[in-house]
Every structure is written in C-alpha cells, then in structure tokens.
C-alpha positions in Angstrom: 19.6 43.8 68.7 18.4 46.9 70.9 15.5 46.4 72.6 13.9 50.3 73.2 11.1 50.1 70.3 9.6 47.1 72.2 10.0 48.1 75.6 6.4 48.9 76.1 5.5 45.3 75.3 8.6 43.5 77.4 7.7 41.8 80.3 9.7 42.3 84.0 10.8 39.4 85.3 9.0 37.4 88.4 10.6 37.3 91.7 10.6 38.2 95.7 9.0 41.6 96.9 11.1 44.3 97.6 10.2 44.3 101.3 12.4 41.0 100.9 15.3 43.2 100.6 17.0 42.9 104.2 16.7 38.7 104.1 17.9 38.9 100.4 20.5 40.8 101.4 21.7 38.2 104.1 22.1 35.8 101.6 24.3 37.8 99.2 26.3 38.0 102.6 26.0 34.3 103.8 24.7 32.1 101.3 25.3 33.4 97.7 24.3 30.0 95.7 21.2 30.1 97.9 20.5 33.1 96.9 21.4 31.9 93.0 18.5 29.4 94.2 16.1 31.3 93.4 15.8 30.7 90.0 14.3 27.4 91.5 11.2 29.3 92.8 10.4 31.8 90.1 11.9 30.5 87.1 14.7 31.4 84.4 14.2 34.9 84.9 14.3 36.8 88.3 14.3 40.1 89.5 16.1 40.4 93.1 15.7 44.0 94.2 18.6 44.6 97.1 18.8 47.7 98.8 19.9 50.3 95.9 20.4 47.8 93.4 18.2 45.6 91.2 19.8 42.2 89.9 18.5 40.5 86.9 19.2 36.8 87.2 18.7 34.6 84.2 19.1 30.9 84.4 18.7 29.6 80.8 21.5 28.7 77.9 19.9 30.6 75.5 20.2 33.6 78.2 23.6 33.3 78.6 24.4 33.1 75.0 22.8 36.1 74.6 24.6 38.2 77.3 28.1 36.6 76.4 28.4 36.0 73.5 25.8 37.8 71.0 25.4 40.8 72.6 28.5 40.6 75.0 29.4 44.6 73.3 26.4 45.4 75.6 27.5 44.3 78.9 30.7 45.0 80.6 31.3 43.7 83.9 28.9 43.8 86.5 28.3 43.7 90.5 31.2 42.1 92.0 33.9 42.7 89.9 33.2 46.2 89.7 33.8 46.8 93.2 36.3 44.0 93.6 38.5 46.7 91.3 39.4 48.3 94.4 40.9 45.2 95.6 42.8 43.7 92.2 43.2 46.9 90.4 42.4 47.3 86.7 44.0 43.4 85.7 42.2 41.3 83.0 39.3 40.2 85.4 38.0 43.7 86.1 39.3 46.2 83.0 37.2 47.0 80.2 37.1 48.6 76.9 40.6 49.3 74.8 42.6 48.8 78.0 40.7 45.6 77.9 41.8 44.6 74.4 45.2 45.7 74.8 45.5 43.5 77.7 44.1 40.5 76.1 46.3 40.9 73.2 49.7 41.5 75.2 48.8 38.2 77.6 47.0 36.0 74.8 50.6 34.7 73.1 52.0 33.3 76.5 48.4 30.8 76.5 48.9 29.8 72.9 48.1 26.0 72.3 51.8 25.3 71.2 53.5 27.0 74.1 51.4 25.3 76.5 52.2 21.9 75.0 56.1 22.9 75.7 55.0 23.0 79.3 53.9 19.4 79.9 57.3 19.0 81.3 56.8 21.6 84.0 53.8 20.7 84.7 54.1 16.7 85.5 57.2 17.8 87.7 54.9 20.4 89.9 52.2 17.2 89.9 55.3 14.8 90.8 56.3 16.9 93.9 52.7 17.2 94.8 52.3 13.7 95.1 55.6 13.0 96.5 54.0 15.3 99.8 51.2 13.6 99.5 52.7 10.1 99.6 55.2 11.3 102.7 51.7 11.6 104.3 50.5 7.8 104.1 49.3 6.6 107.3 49.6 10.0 109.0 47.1 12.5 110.2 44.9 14.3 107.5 46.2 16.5 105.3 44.2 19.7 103.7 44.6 19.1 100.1 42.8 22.2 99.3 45.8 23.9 100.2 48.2 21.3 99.0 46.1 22.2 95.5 46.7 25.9 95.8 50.2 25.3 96.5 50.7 23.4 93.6 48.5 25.9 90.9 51.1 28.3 92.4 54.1 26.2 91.7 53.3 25.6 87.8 52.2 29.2 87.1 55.2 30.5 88.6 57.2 28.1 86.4 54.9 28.1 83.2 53.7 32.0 83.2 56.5 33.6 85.2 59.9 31.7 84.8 59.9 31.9 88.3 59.7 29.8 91.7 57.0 31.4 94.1 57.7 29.2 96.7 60.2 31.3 97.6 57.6 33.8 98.8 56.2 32.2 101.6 53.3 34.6 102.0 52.1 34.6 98.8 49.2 32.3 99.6 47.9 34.5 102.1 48.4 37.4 100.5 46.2 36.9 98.1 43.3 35.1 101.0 43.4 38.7 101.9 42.8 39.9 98.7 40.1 37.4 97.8 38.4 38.3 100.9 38.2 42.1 100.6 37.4 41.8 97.0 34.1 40.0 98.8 33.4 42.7 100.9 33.7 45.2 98.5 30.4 43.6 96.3 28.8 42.9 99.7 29.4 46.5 100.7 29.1 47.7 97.2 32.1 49.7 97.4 31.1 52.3 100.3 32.9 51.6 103.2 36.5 53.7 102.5 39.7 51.6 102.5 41.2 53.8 105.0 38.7 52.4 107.7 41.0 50.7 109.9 38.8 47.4 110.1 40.7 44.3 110.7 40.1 42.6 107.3 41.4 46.1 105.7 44.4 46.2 107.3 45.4 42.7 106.5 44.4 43.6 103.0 46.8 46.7 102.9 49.4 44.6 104.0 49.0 42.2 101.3 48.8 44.5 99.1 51.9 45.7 99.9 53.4 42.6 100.0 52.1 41.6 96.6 53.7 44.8 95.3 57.2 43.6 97.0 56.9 40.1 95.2 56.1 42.0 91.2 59.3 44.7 92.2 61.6 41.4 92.7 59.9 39.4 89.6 60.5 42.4 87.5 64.3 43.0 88.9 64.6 39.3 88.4 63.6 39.7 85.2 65.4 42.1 83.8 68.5 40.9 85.3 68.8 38.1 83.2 67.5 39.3 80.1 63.5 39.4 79.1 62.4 36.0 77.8 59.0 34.1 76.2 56.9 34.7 79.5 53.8 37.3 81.3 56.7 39.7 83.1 59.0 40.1 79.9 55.8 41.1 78.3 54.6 43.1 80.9 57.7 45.2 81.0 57.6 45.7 77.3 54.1 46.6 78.1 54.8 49.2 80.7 57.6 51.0 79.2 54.8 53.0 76.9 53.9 54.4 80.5 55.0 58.1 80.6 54.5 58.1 84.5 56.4 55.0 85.8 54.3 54.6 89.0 51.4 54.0 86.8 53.2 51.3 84.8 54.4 49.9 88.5 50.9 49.5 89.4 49.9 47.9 86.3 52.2 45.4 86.2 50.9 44.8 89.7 47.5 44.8 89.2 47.9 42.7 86.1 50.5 40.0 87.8 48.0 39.9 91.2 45.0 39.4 88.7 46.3 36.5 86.7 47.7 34.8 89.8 45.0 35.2 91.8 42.8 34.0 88.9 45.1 31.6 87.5 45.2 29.3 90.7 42.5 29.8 92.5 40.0 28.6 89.8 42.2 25.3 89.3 42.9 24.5 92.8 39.4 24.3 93.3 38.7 22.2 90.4 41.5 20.0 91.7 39.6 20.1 95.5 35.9 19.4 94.3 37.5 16.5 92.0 39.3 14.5 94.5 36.0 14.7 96.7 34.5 13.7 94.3 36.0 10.5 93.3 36.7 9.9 97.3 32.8 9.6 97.7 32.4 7.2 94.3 34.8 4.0 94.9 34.2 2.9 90.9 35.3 6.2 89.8 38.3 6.2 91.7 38.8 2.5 90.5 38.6 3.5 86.4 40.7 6.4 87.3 43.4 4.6 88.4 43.0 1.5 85.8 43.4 4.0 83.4 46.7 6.4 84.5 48.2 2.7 85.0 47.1 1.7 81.5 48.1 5.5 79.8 51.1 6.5 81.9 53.0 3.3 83.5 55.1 4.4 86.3 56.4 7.6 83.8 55.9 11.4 83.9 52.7 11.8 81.8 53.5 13.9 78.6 50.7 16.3 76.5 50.5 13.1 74.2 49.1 11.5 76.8 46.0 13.7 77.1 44.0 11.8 74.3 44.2 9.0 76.0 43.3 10.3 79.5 39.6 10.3 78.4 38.0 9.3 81.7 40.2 11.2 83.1 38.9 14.4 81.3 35.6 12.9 81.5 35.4 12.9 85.7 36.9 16.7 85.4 34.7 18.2 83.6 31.7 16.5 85.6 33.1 18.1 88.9 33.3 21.5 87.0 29.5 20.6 86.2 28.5 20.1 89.7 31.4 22.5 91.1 32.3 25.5 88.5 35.1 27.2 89.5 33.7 30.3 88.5 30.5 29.8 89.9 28.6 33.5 88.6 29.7 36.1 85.4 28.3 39.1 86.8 27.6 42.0 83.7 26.2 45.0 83.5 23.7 46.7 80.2 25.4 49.5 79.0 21.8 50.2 76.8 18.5 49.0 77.2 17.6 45.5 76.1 15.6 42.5 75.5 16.9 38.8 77.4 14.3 35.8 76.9 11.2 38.2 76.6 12.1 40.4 79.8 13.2 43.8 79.4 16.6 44.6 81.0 16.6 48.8 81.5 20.4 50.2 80.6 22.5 50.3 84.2 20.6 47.3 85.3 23.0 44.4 87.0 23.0 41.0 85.3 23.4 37.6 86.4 24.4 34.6 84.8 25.4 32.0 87.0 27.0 28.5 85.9 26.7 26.7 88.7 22.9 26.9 88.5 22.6 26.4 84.6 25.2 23.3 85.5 21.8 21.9 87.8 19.5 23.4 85.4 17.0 20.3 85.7 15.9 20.3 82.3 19.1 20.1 80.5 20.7 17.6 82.6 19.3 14.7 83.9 19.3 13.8 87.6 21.6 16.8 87.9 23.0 16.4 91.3 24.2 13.3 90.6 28.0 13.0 90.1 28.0 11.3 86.6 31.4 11.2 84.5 29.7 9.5 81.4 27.8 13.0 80.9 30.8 14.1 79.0 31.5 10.6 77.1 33.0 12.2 73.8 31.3 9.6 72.0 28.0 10.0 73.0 25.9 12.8 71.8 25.5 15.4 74.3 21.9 16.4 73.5 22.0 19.5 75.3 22.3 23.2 74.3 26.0 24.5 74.0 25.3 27.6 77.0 24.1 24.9 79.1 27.8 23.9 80.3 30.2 27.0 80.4 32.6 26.5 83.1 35.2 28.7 81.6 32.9 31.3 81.0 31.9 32.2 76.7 31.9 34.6 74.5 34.7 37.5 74.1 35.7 36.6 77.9 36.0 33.1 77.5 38.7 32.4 80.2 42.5 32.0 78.7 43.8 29.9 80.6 41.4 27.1 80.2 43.6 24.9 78.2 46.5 25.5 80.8 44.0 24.9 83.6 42.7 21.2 82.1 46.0 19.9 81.5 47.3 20.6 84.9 44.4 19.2 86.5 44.6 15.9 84.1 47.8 15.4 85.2 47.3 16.0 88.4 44.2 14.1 88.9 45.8 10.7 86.9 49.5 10.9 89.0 47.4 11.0 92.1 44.9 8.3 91.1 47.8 6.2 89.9 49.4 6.2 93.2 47.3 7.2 95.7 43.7 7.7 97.2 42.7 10.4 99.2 40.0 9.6 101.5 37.5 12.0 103.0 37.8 12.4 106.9 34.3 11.2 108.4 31.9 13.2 109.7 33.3 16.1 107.7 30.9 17.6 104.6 32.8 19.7 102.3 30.4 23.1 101.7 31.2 25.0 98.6 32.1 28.7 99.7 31.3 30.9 97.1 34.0 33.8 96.9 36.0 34.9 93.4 35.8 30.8 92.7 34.0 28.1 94.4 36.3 26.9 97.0 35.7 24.4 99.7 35.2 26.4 103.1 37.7 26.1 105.4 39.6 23.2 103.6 39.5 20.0 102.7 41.2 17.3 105.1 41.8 13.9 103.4 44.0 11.0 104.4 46.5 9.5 102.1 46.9 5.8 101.5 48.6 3.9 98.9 46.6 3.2 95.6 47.3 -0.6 96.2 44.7 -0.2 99.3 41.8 1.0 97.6 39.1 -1.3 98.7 35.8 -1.3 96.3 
C-alpha cells in the first residue's frame, strides 16, 4: 500500500552521519558484509548516506517480505545490478519490466520440475568426473576446489541448459572473472568511469566480452546445425528471430546466455565451496555425510529418486547457504514513495535487503554463527518466520534455477562424501569475498584422501 498520506508521520531510519561517507565508502569497496554489519549497531533499519547516494538497509523478515514479495511491483532492481548492466547487458539478472516477463517466460520451461528430473543422469556423470579429478589427487599437493567447483557447475549447465560441452572453451572461466569483476566496479564507481578508459581491468573485460560473444556465435551455429531442440539456445533463437535488427537479437542472445551462465554457476560453485569447508572443519558431519551416501547410493550413480533419501545431505546444504548465501544482498530500488517497518522510504531511494545478515539475524536463529545442519531437520518445526531464510531470493524473482542448483549440489556433496574427504590446508582461513555471489577469496585449497581415512 502507498505510503504518501502518512509520510509526515514515518520515521527515517537510524544510522552513521553523513560525514561518515568517505569510511563508508571504503567499505562498499573493501569489506561489503562489514558494511552489511551495520545493521548490528543501529538496528533493522539503517540509513547509509554514500557520496550521492542514500541506501536504505533493512534487516528484518517481515522487511524483506515486504520489498519482495508484497510490494515487489514497487521496486525494480537496485544499486549494483543497475550498473553491473553495462557489464552483462540486459539478461534476466538486470532487465526489468515486459522485457523482464518475456524473458522469464521464454527461459522458465527449460527449469521445469519434470525436465530437470530427466537430468539426474547428466548431472551424476558431471559429479562422477569431478570426483574422479579429485580422487587422481590423493596424497598429492592441494588442490583448489573452488575452481574444481566452478568447473563442474560449468560442465552440467553446458550439458543440462545448453546441449553443449563448455570445456571445449578453455577461457570461459576467465571470461566471465572478468566480467564478475567489472560488474564490481561498476556499483563501486556507480557507473561513471567510461568503458573506453583504457584501465587494465577494462581491457581484460573487453576482451572477454568479446570472447563470450565468440562462444554464443559458435553455440548458436552449433545449434542450428543440428536442428533446434528442448534447451536455452533453441529457445533463444526462436526468441530472437522477432528482432527486426539482427545485431540486436545477437546481443540478446549474448547478454542473456552470459547472464544465465554467469549466474547459473557461480551461485552453485560457491555453495559447493562453503559446503565442503564446512564439513572439513566439523569431523561428525562429514562422518553422517558419508554414513548416509553409503547407506542411499551404494557404490551407484545417485538418481533424482534418491534425493528424499539424501535428508542430511540437504540438511548440511541448506545450513551452509544459511551461514554462506550464495547471493549474499537483493539490491531494489522504490519506484514510488513508501512505508518499510515504520520508516519512510522516499521514491528513487536504494534498498537493501541482504540474506546473509537476516541468515545471522540473532533473534531468529539461535547461536547463529554456529554451523548447525539439524536447523533444517524437516521434522522439526522450524519456529521461525518464512523471510528469515531466503537464499534463493522471494517473491516474483525467486531464483529459477534453484531446484537445478540443490540437486547438483546433493549429488555432488554425497559422491564426494562417499568417497572422499577434502581436508582444509592449515594455516589457511577461507574469507567470504563478496562479488555477484559469495565466493571464497582467492580459492579454496584442500587435500584429498580416501573416505576410508577419515579419522574422527
């Protein structure tokens, strides 16, 4: 409901003065969950005034619900993503509006329950291959599984999504690092620094781009070469063909290919990362883990009947999306005026809503930086607002690969378990880097050893 007749009486939300700017600004820079932190200081609603722009940050279920679900018409995406557009074009993450709609409704079919389910296949090859590397690796020197994880979300889109193998584009991976990292610069430079600058970070970004735009022209050949099928290009061409100007349809299928990739496995190869860290520093975890893969799967390929029955499994994956959300902040921005928890938000303004600080919020979850599977016990009743855990995002923008995304990482995360355990190097502390996902900064080195060696 629109908030303008009780404007007058709406209070503005608490938070640093703006001669706090400049330091607030280093964090946005350096330390984005510390500046999420905040909400530790001043509460569920805060006002961070930053140079030109004024972010509303609020840090409560009922807040979120509000801004993405209720009144999601209100708010269309905010700092971040906006800017980020120059970077990844007009794809699912950053379009709005009809072009929004249109897009959800072309890509929805290809994430449809049933069609998934026909991937399990795919999928427990992909996790078989990973752990085949992984085992080759037993006794050697550490191995970064954050990239091993990245490689692998590659692998199974390409086959799921695309009908295609991306491993045979060796530079896809750090193609799209470069386009990750100059989306980041353009929300920390809101957009003003021109892309013809010839900064270092820019060029590599062009040239990814480029490169990215090389890999969509040979899907698309590929494609239509052997006849359109059930997958994102065949739809994607059908898509584009309305185009009168074919460039534009050439940068759409672009933009929306580099989008859903980029998305697609960055998001679980971080899920996959903070997981196995996880369970590395908690020995009884990583013992129930395995008990159960042995119990569910045997020494067989698990199948999407299987998932049921991988309980703890889900159970420890959901935790480290609690602690670790993938997408760790759903940036908006009010189209009109309104009214969130009391505080008056003025139309224009930038909002805030950040799972990886409602995931801590202290009074919804106990002990909340604790690493606690039995949180998401299906048996036991949660006792705790439905916007308090959103990992996948809510509302109209709930993410549509989720059910894609948790059966890859089940598998994954069981196969492993079953056969191996990945042990932290010591002396190294993961830090969670907080770019388009929550990644693990500058990797994640592990050493492999056989299962039968876990020591408790």
């Amino acid at each position: 409901m629109s908030a303008r007749r009780a404007v007058p009486n709406l209070r503005v939300p608490p938070g640093p003065p703006r001669s706090a700017g400049p330091a607030l600004y280093r964090m946005l820079v350096r330390d984005r969950l510390g500046l999420m932190s905040l909400a530790a200081t001043y509460g569920d609603a805060v006002r961070l005034s930053i140079g030109p722009k004024t972010l509303y940050f609020f840090n409560h279920p009922e807040h979120a619900k509000h801004v993405l679900a209720d009144n999601s018409a209100n708010y269309h995406k905010g700092i971040g993503l906006v800017q980020a557009r120059r970077a990844i074009g007009d794809g699912l993450l950053t379009s709005e509006g009809e072009l929004w709609r249109k897009q959800r409704r072309m890509i929805q079919p290809v994430f449809q329950n049933k069609r998934i389910a026909r991937q399990d296949t795919v999928i427990a090859e992909e996790a078989a291959k990973l752990v085949d590397r992984l085992r080759a690796r037993v006794g050697a020197a550490p191995v970064d599984v954050a990239r091993e994880m990245t490689g692998l979300s590659l692998g199974v889109l390409g086959r799921t999504l695309l009908d295609a193998d991306l491993g045979a584009f060796g530079s896809i991976g750090h193609s799209f690092e470069a386009v990750q990292d100059q989306a980041m610069f353009e929300m920390v430079t809101l957009g003003m620094v021109p892309m013809w600058v010839p900064l270092r970070r820019q060029l590599r970004f062009r040239r990814a781009r480029g490169y990215l735009q090389h890999v969509v022209d040979h899907l698309m050949a590929d494609r239509l070469r052997r006849g359109e099928g059930d997958d994102v290009v065949s739809r994607l061409i059908a898509s584009t063909r309305q185009e009168a100007d074919p460039g534009v349809g050439r940068r759409r299928m672009r933009d929306e290919l580099v989008t859903l990739l980029l998305a697609g496995h960055e998001t679980t190869a971080s899920t996959l990362s903070w997981t196995f860290h996880l369970v590395d520093r908690h020995p009884e975890v990583r013992e129930r883990l395995h008990a159960e893969a042995v119990e569910v799967l045997g020494d067989r390929l698990p199948a999407y009947e299987d998932l049921p029955r991988l309980r703890y499994t889900a159970m420890v994956i959901e935790e480290a999306m609690r602690l670790y959300p993938p997408v760790w902040m759903l940036p908006r921005r009010a189209l009109r005026d309104d009214e969130v928890g009391g505080y008056h938000v003025p139309a224009g303004s930038d909002v805030l809503i950040s799972p990886y600080t409602l995931h801590r919020h202290p009074v919804f979850w106990d002990d909340p930086d604790r690493f606690a599977p039995e949180r998401f016990d299906p048996d036991a009743p949660a006792g705790r607002p439905r916007y308090a855990y959103i990992p996948f995002g809510a509302g109209p923008r709930f993410c549509v690969g989720s059910h894609l995304g948790m059966m890859e990482a089940a598998f994954v995360t069981a196969m492993v378990a079953r056969d191996l355990r990945l042990a932290g190097v010591p002396g190294h502390v993961p830090v969670p880097e907080a770019m388009l996902s929550l990644r693990v900064r500058g990797g994640l080195p592990m050493t492999v050893h056989a299962a039968r060696s876990v020591v408790v």
